[in-house]
N, C-alpha and C positions, 0 to 999 in steps of 0.2 A: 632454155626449156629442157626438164628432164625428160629424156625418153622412156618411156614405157612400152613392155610386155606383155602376154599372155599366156597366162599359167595354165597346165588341162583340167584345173581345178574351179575357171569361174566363170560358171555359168549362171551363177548368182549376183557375180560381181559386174556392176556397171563402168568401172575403170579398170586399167589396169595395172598391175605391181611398179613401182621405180624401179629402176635398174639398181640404186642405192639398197632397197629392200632386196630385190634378186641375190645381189651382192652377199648381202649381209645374212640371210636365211639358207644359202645353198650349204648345200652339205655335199653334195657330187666331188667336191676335191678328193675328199676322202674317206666317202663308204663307198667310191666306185671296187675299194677292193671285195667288197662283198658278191661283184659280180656272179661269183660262181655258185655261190648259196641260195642265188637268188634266183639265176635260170632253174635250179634242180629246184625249187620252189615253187616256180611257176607251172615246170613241166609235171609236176606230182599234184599239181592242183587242176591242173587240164586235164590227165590220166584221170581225177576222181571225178569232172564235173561230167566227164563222159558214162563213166561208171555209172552215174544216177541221172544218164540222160539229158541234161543240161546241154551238152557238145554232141555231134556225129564224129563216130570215127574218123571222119576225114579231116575234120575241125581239128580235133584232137593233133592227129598224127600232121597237122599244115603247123598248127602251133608247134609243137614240139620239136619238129624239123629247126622251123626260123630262130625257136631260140637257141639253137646248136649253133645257127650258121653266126648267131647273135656273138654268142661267143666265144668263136671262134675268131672273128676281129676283134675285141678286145683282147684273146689272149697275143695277137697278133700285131696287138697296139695298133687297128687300124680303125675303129671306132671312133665316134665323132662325140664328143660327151657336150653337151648342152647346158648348162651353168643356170640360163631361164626353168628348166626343168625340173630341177631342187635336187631330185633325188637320186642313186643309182636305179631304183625301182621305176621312176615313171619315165627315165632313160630311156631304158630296155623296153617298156610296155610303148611307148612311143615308136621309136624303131620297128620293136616288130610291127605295129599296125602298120606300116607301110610296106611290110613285106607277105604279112598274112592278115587279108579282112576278117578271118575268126578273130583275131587276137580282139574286138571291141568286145567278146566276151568272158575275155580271161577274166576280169576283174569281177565274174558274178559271183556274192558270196564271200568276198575277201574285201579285205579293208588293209592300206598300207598299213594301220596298228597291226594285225593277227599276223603280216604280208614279214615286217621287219622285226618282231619277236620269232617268226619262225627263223630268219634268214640267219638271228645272233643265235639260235639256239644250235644251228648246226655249226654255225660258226665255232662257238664253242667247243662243240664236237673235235672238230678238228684241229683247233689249238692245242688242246690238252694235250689229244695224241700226237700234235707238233713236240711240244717239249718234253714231254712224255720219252720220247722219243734222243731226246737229247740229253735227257738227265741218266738213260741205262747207257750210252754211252760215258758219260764223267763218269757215273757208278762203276762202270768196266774198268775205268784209268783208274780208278782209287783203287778198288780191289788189285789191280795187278800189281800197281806200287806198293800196296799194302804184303803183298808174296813177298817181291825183291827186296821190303827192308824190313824181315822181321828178327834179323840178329844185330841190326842198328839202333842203340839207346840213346834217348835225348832227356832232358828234363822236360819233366811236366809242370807247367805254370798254374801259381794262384796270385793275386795281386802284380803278375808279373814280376812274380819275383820265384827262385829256383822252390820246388815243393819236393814229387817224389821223383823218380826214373822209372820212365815209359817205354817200349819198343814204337820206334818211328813206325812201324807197321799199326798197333794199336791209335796212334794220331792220325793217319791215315783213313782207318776203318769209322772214327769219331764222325768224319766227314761225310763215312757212307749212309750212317746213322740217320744223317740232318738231311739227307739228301734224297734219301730214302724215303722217309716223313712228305719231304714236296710230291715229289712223285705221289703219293696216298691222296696228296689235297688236291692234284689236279684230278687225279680217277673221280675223284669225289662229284667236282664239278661237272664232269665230264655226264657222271651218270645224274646229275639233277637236269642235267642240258637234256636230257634224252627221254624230252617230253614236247609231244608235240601241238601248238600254239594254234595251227592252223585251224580256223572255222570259228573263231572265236571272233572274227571279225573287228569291227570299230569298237566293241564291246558289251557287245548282247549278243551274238550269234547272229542267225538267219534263217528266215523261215523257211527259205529253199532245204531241199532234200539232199542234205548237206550228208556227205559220209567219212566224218573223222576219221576213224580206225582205218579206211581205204586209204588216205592222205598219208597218217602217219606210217602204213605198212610203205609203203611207196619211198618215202624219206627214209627210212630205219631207224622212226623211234616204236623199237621196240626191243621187250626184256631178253631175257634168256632164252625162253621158251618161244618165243617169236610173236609172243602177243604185243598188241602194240597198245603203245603208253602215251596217255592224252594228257594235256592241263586240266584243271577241273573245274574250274572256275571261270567264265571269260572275264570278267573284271579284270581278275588277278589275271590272267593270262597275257594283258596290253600292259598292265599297269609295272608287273613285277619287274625290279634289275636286280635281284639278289643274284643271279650269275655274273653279271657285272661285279659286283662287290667282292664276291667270293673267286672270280677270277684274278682281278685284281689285290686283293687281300693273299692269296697263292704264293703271286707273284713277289709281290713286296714281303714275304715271309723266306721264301726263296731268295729274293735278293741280301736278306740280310743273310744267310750264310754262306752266298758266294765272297759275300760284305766280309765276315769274320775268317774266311778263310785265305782271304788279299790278305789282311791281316798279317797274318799269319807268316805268309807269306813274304812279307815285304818284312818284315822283323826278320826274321831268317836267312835273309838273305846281305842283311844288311855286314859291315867287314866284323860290328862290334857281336854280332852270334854268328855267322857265319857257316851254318847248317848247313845252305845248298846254295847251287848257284841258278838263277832264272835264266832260259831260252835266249839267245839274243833275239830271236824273231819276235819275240814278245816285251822286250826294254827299249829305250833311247837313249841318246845320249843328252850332252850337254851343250848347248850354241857356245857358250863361255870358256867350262874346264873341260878339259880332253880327256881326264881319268874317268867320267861321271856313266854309272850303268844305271841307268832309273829305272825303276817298277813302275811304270807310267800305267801299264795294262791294268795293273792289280790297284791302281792310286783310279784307276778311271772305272773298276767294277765297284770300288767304295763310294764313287761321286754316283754312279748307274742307280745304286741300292735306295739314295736317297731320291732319285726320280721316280724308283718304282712305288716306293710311300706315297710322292707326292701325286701319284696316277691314281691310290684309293684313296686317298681323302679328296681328291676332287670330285668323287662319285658318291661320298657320303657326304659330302656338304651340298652336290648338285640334287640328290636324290630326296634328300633326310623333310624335308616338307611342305614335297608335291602331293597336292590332292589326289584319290582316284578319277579317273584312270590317265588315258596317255596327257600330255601336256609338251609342248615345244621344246620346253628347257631338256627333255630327254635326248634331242639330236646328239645333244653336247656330249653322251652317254659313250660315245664309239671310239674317238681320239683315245680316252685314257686305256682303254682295252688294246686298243689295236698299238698304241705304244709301247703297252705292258708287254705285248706278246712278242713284239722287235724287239726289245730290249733286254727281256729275260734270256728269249732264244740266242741271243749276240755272246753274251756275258756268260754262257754257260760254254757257249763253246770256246769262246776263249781261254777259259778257264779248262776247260778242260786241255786244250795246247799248252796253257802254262805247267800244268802241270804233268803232262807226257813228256815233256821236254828237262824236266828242271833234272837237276843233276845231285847227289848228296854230298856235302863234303864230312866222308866217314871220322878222318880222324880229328875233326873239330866237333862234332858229336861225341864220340868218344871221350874226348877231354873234358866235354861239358858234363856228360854222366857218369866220368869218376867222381865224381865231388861225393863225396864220403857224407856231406850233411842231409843231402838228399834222401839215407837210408837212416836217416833220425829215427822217424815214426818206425822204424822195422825195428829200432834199439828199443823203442819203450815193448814194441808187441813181445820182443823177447824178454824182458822183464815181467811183463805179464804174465809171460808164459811161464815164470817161474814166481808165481800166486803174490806178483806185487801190484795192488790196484792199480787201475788206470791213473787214476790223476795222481797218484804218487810217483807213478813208472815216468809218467812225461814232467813232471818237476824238475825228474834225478836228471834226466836227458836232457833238459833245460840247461841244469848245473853242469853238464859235464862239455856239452856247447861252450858256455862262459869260459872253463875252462882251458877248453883248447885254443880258445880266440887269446886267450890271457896268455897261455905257453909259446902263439906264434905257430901251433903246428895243426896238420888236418888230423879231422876226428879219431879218424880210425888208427893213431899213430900217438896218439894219449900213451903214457907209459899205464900199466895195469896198476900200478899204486895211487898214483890221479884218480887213474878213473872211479874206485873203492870208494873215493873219496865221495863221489857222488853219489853213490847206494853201496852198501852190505852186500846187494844180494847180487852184483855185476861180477860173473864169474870170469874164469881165466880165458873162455872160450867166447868172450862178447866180439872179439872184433873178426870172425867167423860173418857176420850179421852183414858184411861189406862187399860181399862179394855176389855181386849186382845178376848174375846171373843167377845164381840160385836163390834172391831176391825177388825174381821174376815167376821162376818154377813154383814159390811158395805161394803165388796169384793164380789158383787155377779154376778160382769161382766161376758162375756165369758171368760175363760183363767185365772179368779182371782182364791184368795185359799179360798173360800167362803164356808160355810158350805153344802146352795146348791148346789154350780158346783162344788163340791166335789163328791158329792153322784148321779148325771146328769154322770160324765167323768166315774165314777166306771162303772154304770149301762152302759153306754154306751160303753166301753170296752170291758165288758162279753160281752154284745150282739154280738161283732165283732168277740170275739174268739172263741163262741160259734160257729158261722157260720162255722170255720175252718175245 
């Protein structure tokens, strides 16, 4: 015979739930971690039902007390979580009524709908500024790597295959660019979260003497100015996960540049380019060969990147064609977030250790950015420069390519009658064009890798993260 339960929800219901159903509906595994959203929820909904006379003072202040003491065994892991219960919310509301007879009135007014959209809205809140938080750190390690290697050249890849010559400092700062961009889409979220949901109830409101703006002052959703910022809607206010989507879509945007920068990484380190060497605290070895140094970290932030996609498209394929407003299938709504926000936060800081650690190997760079074909395109600019069209200037430099390959020797080491051979107008002073340094100096646009707007984006960096 199966046993059955009693949910605080059925007072309609003549049976009660399987265990099987219990089983299978609870969600207490894992939005107990909302605990703490969810007290500062409750207690900013007692503070307002007092406000407008709903509660006495002392109801108030009995509530707000127990959910202190509430959670303060949870944070203490001494809390007793009840699996029959479903929720972290009717946990808590359960518990306290045993600790405070007001608590049968917390719930006037509120609906677990308005109760768990406030609860993600702070949530959000403080994820963002979670990683937020973690990404002006990695931003810190790039810029400062970006100072220490700005007289260090490597090549710049197109197809993966050698293109022009970069200062290691400008690939660096490339990093801070993408990284930079994440950081802008979590603010983003951060400020669409900074809307508050409560009093919206199951989905019409309440005809109680309900005082939003008191609620949301209370929580801090509110602007600049301190005015406080509602939903406007209550349909939409149960119904919406565009936070969900757009947190998780952050996330999985962000993992794909931690994603290209493993990359990166793991190419670079490898013996056949051999640019730097990665952290031992951050490789493994091999159970087999004893020579083996693996980029395991940076091979496990590329497998990460793909988990964090697969955390937004479970929210748009769970979301994309539920009716208004709330509906069951939304439980499912919290694992891929609260995934996303372990797994982004792990992967950034890793990533940022791999790369405070990583060490450069200078004169294997070096020899990588002699390569004389590297400064091709600077040969045809100087051909330009002396009034021969473009596609004719990169033709001649085409030719003069074939050439060298055909003599066996590097470009810039063409005898000057060779090279004539490929254009008329290739003076005595073409192979000036090679000296990779004043190569550099000649990139001094916005956005080039120039020895100035090197040390211009450095400076102007710090300033930025200074602010933070």
């Amino acid at each position: 015979m199966v046993k059955k339960t009693q949910a605080t929800w059925g007072g309609r219901f003549t049976e009660k739930p399987a265990d099987l159903m219990i089983r299978f509906s609870e969600s207490i595994s894992f939005d107990r971690r909302l605990a703490p959203f969810d007290v500062r929820g409750s207690k900013a909904h007692a503070a307002m039902l007092c406000h407008v006379d709903l509660l006495t003072t002392r109801e108030r202040n009995a509530i707000q007390r127990g959910l202190d003491a509430i959670l303060k065994e949870i944070e203490k892991g001494e809390f007793k979580w009840d699996e029959s219960l479903e929720d972290v919310h009717m946990n808590i509301e359960q518990a306290l009524g045993k600790k405070v007879p007001a608590a049968a009135k917390l719930h006037t007014g509120r609906s677990r709908n308005d109760q768990v959209a406030t609860d993600m809205h702070l949530f959000f809140k403080s994820a963002c500024a979670d990683i937020e938080n973690v990404l002006n750190g990695l931003l810190t390690t790039l810029v400062e790597k970006a100072d220490a290697h700005r007289d260090i050249f490597v090549p710049g890849y197109t197809h993966l295959q050698r293109a022009q010559p970069v200062s290691l400092a400008h690939h660096w700062l490339a990093y801070v660019e993408m990284f930079a961009r994440d950081r802008g889409r979590f603010q983003t979220v951060a400020d669409h979260a900074n809307f508050c949901p409560l009093g919206a109830a199951a989905l019409a409101g309440s005809t109680l003497p309900l005082d939003r703006e008191f609620a949301a002052r209370e929580l801090g959703f509110v602007d600049r100015k301190g005015r406080p910022q509602l939903t406007r809607n209550s349909l939409d206010a149960v119904a919406d996960r565009d936070l969900f989507l757009e947190f998780a879509t952050a996330c999985a945007i962000c993992g794909t540049h931690f994603s290209r920068v493993a990359e990166d990484l793991i190419l670079w380190s490898t013996v056949e380019f051999d640019f730097l060497e990665l952290p031992e605290a951050f490789t493994t070895g091999s159970s087999l060969m004893p020579q083996k140094k693996n980029s395991d970290s940076m091979e496990l932030l590329r497998g990460k990147a793909a988990r964090l996609q697969g955390n937004a498209q479970t929210l748009f394929t769970l979301i994309k064609g539920l009716p208004m407003t709330y509906n069951r299938d939304m439980q499912e709504d919290k694992r891929p977030v609260f995934d996303a926000l372990d797994q982004t936060i792990i992967c950034l800081q890793v990533l940022t250790g791999v790369i405070e650690g990583t060490t450069v190997n200078v004169a294997a760079c070096k020899t990588a950015a002699s390569d004389p074909q590297l400064l091709a395109t600077d040969l045809v600019d100087y051909l330009v420069g002396r009034k021969v069209p473009f596609r004719e200037a990169h033709h001649a430099v085409g030719k003069l390519v074939a050439l060298a390959e055909k003599a066996g020797l590097p470009l810039d080491e063409l005898p000057h009658d060779l090279a004539r051979k490929a254009h008329p107008k290739i003076g005595t002073d073409w192979q000036k064009v090679f000296d990779i340094e004043t190569a550099m100096k000649n990139r001094e646009k916005t956005g080039m890798p120039g020895p100035k707007q090197i040390r211009k984006e450095i400076n102007r960096w710090r300033k930025q993260l200074a602010k933070k």
